[in-house]
C-alpha positions as CSV (number, residue, x, y, z in Angstrom):
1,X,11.2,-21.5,2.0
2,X,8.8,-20.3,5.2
3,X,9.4,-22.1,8.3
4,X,10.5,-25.7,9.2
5,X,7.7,-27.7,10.9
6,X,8.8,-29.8,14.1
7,X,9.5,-32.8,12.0
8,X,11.5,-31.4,9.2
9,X,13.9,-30.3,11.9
10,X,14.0,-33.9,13.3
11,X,14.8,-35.5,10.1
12,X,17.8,-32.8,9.5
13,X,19.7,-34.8,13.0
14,X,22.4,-36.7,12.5
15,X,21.3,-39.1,15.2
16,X,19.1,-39.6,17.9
17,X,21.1,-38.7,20.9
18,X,21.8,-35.3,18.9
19,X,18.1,-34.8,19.2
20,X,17.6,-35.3,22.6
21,X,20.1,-33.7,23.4
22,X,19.1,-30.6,21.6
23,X,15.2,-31.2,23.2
24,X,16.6,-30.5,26.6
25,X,18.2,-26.6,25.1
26,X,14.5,-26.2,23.5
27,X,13.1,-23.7,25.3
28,X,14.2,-19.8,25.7
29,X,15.7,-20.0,28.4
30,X,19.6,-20.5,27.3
31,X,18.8,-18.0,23.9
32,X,19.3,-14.8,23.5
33,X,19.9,-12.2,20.1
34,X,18.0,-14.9,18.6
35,X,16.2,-13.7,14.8
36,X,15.4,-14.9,11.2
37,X,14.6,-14.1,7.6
38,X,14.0,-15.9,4.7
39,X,17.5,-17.1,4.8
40,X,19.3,-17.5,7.7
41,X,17.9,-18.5,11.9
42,X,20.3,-16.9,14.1
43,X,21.1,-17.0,17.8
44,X,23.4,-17.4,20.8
45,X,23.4,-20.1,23.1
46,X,24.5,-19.8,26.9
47,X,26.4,-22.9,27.8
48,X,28.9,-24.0,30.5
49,X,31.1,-21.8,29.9
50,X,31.1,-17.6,30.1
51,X,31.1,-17.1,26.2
52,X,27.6,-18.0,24.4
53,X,27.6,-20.1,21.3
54,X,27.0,-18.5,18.2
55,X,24.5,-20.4,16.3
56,X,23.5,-19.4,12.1
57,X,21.3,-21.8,10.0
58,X,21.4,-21.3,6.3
59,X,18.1,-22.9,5.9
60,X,17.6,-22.8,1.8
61,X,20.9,-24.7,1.5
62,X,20.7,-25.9,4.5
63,X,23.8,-25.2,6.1
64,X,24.9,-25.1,9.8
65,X,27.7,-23.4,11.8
66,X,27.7,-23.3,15.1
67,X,30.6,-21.9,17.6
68,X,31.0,-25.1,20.1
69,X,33.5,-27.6,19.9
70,X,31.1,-30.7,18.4
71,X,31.9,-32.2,15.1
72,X,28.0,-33.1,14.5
73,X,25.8,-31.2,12.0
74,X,23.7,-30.0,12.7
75,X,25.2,-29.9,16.7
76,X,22.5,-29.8,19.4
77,X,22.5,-25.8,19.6
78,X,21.3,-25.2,15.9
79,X,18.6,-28.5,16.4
80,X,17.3,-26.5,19.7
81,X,17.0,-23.0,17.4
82,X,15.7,-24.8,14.9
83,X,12.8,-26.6,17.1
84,X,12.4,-23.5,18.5
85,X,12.0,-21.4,15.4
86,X,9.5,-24.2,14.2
87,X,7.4,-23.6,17.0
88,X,7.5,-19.9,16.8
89,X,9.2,-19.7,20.8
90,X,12.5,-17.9,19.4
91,X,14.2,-16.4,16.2
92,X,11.6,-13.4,15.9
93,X,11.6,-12.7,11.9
94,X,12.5,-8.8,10.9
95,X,14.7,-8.7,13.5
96,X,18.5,-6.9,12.6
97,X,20.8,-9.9,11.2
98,X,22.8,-10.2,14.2
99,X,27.0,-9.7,13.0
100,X,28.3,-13.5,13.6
101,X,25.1,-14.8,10.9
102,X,25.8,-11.8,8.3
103,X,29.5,-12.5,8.2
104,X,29.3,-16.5,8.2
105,X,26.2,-15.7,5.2
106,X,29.1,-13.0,3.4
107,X,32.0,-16.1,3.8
108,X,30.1,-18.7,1.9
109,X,29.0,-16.9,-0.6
110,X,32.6,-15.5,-1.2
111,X,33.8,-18.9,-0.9
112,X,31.2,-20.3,-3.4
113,X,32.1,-17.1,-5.9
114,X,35.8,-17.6,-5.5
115,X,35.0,-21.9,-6.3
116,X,32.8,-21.2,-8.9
117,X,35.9,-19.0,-10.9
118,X,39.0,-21.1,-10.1
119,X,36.6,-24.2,-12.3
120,X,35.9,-21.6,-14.9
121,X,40.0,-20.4,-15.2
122,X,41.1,-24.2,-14.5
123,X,42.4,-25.1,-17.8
124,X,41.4,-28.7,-19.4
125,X,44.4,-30.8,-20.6
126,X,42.4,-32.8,-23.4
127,X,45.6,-35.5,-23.4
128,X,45.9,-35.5,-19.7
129,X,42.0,-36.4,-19.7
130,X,41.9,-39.1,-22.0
131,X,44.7,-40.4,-20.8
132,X,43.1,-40.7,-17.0
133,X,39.9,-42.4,-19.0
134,X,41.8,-44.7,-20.5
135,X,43.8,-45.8,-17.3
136,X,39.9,-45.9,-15.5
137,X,38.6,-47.9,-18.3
138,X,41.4,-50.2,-18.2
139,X,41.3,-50.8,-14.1
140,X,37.5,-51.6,-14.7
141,X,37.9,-53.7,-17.2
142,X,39.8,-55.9,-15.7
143,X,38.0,-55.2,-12.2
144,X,34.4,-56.9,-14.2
145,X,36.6,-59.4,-15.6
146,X,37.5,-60.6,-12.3
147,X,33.5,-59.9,-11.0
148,X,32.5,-62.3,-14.1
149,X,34.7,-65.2,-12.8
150,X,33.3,-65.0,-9.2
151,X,30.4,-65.2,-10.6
152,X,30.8,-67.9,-12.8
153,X,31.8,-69.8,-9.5
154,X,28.9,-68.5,-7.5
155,X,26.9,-70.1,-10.1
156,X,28.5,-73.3,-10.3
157,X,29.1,-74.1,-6.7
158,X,25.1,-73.2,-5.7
159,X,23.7,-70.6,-4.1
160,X,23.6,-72.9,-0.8
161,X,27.2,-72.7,-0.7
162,X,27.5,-69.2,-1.1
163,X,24.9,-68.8,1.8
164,X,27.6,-70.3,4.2
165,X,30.5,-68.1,3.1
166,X,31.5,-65.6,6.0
167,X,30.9,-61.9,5.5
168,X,34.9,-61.8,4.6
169,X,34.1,-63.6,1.8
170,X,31.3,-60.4,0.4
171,X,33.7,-58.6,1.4
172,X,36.8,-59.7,0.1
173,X,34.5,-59.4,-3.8
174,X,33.5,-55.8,-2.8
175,X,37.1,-54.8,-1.7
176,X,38.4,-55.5,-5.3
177,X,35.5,-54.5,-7.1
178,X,36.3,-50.7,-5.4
179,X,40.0,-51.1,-6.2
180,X,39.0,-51.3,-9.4
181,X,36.5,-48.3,-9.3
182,X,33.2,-50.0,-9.5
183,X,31.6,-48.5,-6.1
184,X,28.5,-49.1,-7.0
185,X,28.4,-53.1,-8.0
186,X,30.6,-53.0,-4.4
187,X,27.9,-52.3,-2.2
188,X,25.3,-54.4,-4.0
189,X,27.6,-57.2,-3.0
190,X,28.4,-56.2,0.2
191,X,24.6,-55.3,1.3
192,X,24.1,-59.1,-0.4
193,X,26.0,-60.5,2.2
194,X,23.5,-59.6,4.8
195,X,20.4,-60.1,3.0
196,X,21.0,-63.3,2.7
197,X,20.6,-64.4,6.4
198,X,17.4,-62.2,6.9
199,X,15.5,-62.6,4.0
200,X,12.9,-66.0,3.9
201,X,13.3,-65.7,0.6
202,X,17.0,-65.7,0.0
203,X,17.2,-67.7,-3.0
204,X,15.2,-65.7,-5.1
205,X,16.8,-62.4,-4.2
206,X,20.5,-64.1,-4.6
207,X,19.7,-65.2,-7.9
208,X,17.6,-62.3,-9.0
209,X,20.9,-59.9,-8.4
210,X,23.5,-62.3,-9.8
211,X,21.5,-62.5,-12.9
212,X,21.3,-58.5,-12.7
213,X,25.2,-58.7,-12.1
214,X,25.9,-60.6,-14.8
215,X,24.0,-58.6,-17.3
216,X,25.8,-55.4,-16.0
217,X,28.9,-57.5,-16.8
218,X,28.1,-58.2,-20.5
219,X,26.1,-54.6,-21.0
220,X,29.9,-53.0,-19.8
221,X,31.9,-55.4,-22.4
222,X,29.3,-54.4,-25.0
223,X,29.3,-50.5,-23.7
224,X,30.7,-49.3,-27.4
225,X,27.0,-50.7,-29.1
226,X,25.2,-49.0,-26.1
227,X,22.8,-45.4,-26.9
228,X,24.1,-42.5,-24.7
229,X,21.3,-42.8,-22.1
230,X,21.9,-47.2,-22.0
231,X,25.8,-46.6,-21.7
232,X,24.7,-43.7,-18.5
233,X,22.8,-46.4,-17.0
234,X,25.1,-49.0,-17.2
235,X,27.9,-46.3,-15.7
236,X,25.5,-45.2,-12.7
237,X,24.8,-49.1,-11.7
238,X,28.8,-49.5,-11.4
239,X,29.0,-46.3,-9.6
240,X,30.7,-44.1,-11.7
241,X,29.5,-41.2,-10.7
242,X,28.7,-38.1,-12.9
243,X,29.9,-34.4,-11.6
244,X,26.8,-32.2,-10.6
245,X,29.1,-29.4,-12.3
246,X,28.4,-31.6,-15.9
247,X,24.4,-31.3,-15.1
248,X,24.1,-28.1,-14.4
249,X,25.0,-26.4,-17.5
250,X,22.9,-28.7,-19.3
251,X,18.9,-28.5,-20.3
252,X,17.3,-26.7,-17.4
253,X,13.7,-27.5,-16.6
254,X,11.1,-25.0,-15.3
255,X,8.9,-26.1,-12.7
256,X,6.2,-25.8,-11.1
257,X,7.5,-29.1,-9.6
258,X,5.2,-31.6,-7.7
259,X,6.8,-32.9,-5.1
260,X,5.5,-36.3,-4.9
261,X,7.1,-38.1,-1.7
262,X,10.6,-38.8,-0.8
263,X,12.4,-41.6,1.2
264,X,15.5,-41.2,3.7
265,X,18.1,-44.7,4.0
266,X,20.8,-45.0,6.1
267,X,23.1,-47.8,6.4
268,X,25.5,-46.7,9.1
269,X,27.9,-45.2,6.7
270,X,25.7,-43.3,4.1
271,X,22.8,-41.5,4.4
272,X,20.6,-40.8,1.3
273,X,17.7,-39.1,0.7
274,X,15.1,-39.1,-2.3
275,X,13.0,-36.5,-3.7
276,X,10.5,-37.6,-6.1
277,X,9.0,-34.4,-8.3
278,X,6.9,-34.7,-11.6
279,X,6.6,-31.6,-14.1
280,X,2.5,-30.6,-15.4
281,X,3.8,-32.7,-18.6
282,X,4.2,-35.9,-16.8
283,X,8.0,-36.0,-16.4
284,X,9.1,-37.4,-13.2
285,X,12.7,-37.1,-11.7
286,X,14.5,-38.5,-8.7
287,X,16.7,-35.6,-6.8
288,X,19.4,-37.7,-4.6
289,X,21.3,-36.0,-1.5
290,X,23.6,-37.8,0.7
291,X,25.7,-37.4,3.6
292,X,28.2,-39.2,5.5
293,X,28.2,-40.3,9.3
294,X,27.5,-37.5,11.8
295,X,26.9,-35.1,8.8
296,X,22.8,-33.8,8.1
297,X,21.0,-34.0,4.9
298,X,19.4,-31.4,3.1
299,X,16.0,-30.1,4.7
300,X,13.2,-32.9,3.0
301,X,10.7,-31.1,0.8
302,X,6.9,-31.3,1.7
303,X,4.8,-33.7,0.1
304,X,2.3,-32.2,-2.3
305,X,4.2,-29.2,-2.2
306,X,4.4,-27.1,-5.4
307,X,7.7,-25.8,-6.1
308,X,8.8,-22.9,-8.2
309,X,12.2,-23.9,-9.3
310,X,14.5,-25.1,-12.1
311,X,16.5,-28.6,-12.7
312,X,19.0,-30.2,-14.4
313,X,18.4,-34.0,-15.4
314,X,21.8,-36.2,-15.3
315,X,22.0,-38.4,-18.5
316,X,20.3,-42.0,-18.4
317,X,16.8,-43.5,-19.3
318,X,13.3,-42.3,-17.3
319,X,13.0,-41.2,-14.5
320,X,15.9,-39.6,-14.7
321,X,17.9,-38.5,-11.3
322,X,18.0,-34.7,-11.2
323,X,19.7,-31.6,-9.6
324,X,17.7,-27.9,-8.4
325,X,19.7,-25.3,-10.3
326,X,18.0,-22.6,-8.8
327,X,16.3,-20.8,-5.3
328,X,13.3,-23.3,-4.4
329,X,10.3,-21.2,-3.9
330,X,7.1,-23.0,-3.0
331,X,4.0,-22.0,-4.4
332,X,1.2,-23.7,-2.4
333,X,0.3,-27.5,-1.6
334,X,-1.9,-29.2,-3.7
335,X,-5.0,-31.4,-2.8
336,X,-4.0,-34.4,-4.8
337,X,-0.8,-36.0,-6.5
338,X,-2.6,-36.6,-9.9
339,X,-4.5,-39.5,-11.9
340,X,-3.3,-43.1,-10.2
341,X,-2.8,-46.3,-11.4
342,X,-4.0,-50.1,-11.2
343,X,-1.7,-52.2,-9.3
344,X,-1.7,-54.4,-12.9
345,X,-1.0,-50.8,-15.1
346,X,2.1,-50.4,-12.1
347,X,3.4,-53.5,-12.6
348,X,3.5,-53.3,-16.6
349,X,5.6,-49.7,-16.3
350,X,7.8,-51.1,-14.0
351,X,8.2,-53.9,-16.6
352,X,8.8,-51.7,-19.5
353,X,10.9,-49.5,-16.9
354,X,13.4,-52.8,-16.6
355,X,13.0,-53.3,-20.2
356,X,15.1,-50.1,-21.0
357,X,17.1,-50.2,-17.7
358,X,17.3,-53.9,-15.8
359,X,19.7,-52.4,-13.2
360,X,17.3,-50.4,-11.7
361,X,15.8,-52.1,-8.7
362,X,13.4,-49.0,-7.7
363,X,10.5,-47.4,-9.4
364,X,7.9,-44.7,-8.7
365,X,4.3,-45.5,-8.8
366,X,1.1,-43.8,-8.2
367,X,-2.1,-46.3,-7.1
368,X,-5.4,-45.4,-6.8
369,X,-8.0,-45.8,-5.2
370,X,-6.0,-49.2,-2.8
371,X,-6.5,-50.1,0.3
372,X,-4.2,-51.9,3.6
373,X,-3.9,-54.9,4.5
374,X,-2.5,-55.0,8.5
375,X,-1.7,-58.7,7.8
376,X,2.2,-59.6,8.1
377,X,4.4,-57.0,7.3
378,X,1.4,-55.1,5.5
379,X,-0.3,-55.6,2.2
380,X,-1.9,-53.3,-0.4
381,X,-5.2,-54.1,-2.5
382,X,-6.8,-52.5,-5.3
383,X,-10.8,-52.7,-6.7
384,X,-9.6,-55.6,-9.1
385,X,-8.1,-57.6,-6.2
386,X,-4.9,-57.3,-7.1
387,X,-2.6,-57.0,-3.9
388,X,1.3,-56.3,-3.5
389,X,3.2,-56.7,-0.4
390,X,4.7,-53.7,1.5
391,X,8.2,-52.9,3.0
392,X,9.5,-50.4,5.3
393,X,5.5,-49.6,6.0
394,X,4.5,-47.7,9.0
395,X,1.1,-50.0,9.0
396,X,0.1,-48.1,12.2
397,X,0.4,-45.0,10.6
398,X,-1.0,-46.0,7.3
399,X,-4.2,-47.8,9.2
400,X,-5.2,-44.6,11.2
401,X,-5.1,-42.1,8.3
402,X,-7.1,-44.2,6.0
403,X,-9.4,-45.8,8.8
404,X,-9.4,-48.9,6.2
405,X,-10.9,-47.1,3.3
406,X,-9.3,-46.4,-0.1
407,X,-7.0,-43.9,-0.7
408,X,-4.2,-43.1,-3.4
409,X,-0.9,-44.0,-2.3
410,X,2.3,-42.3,-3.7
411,X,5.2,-45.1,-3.5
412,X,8.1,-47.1,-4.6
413,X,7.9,-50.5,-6.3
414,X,11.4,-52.8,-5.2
415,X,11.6,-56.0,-5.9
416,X,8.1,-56.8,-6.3
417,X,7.4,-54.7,-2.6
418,X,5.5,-51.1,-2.2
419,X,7.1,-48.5,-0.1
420,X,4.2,-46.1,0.8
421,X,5.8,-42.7,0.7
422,X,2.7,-40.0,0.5
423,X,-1.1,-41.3,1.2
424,X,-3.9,-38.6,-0.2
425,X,-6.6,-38.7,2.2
426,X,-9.9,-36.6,1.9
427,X,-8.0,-34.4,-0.2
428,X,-4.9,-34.1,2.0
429,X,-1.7,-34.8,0.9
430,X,0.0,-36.4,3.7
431,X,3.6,-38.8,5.0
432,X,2.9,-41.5,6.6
């Protein structure tokens, strides 16, 4: 995988005070019996007390064990190894595997071996199973049922009036709609609740996603006319969620893999992370990690890195979300991210994207040849004079790696806004 730069290991924190916290143990001080290969960073820590802290880093997985009492992870101790590793001040590679890494490296595999055979004995109970489905497709049923008639409400009351509901009200809708196993259609209503008092443009956006919502309504009553890959959709915009275990022994793809750019979110409860990668042929996927509060997220991937690896696709329409079913091993960066795009050509794929999928409210596109706007919160314009409005920009950023000129920008198209993920620049592929 070769060796974390300073700001990989900053993304991998849980939070900030984890960080600085783990800044102030960054130096060699405090180490010793620190060492690495192309698995594992290893070292011990010297705290307060007489016994130093054991520190291992799995960092293919990643994965992070660390002999102090904090319930973080990564804790401070394996950030500070891992800073220090990134800047070559610790964790000498070649060095003897020290005992505490090679036995915590020996117990996860053993534990993935021994998981890996209790789901290949478990027997399947075909009756049990369909019984379970039938039970889920029952509580759902009735949980849209209930979802339709809200909205028929929201409709005819007026949006104004749903703008002056408290947050109990969202929240009373979401509640059921995850008692009735629709997860998914939950948060859209509960992140609705919010965007409504900090959004100019409420209005639009309330009645954009109620019309989305009641489409997902009738596509679920209709789900028995659906294809395979609509009816997928349809499930993965509810929330019910498909078990990697299902992917991976499906079509595996061989790379190399471009990554393309990727985006972390975090809304206090969840984290997620996306991995854009397209295949020589074209074929773009999404790869989606997550992790809950105080937990880290899996090592980000370098932008315009080529990867040597395989993946699994999970069912639905293009781009499909996608899993790594085998050992990443990069293969160089490349010097551009491929042909680009008009802002008008972006637009009509993202039009023919919600054509086969209108619950998708994110798409990947590739401009060329645009350039940035500083005014408000950022614009984008192309030769033509086409322009689209940006969110979740780092204009400063943006502004001092293109200087003003044009440059191909690698991004996400949300509701009619760009999120610039990867800028090319002079032949660099580079984050913002």
């Amino acid at each position: 995988m070769g060796r974390w730069s300073e700001e990989t290991v900053m993304k991998a924190a849980p939070d900030s005070s984890s960080l600085a916290a783990a800044r102030k143990l960054a130096h060699p001080g405090p180490w010793s019996d620190s060492g690495s290969n192309d698995v594992l960073v290893w070292g011990k820590c010297q705290g307060s007390g007489k016994t130093p802290y054991q520190v291992s880093v799995d960092i293919i997985a990643p994965a992070y064990r660390c002999s102090c009492p904090s319930r973080k992870f990564p804790c401070k101790h394996a950030l500070a190894l891992l800073l220090l590793w990134s800047r070559g001040e610790a964790a000498e590679a070649g060095a003897d595997t020290a005992d505490f890494a090679k036995e915590w490296a020996v117990q996860r595999a053993d534990r993935a071996t021994a998981k890996e055979r209790r789901q290949a004995e478990q027997p399947v109970d075909p009756e049990a199973q369909a019984k379970r489905l039938a039970a889920r497709l029952a509580l759902m049923d009735a949980g849209i049922d209930d979802f339709s008639r809200w909205l028929t409400d929201l409709v005819r009351t007026g949006l104004a009036a749903a703008r002056n509901q408290p947050y109990s009200w969202w929240d009373g809708v979401a509640a059921r709609l995850v008692d009735s196993q629709v997860p998914g259609l939950a948060e859209q209503v509960r992140e609705m609740a919010s965007q409504i008092h900090g959004r100019t443009d409420w209005a639009d956006h309330l009645l954009l996603h109620a019309g989305r919502w009641w489409a997902l309504t009738k596509a679920w009553a209709a789900r028995d006319a659906l294809t395979p890959d609509e009816f997928a959709d349809v499930k993965a915009a509810l929330g019910w969620a498909t078990a990697s275990a299902d992917v991976q022994d499906t079509e595996s793809l061989v790379g190399p893999w471009l990554v393309l750019g990727a985006h972390r979110s975090d809304d206090g409860r969840l984290q997620q992370q996306r991995t854009w990668l397209r295949a020589p042929d074209g074929t773009t996927v999404v790869i989606l990690d997550f992790a809950g509060q105080g937990q880290g997220l899996a090592a980000p991937q370098l932008a315009g890195a080529q990867l040597d690896v395989t993946v699994a696709r999970y069912p639905g329409s293009a781009p499909r979300r996608a899993l790594f079913t085998g050992p990443i091993t990069p293969q160089g960066v490349a010097r551009s991210l491929g042909t680009g795009y008009s802002i008008r050509q972006a637009l009509e794929q993202e039009s023919a994207a919600v054509a086969r999928s209108p619950w998708r409210t994110r798409h990947p596109v590739m401009l060329e040849g645009v350039t940035v706007n500083p005014q408000g919160m950022g614009w984008v314009h192309d030769p033509s004079g086409d322009a689209l409005p940006l969110v979740d920009a780092p204009l400063d950023s943006l502004l001092a790696l293109t200087g003003g000129h044009a440059a191909d920008v690698f991004g996400e198209l949300e509701d009619g806004r760009l999120r610039p993920l990867t800028v090319v620049v002079d032949g660099t592929v580079v984050t913002p």
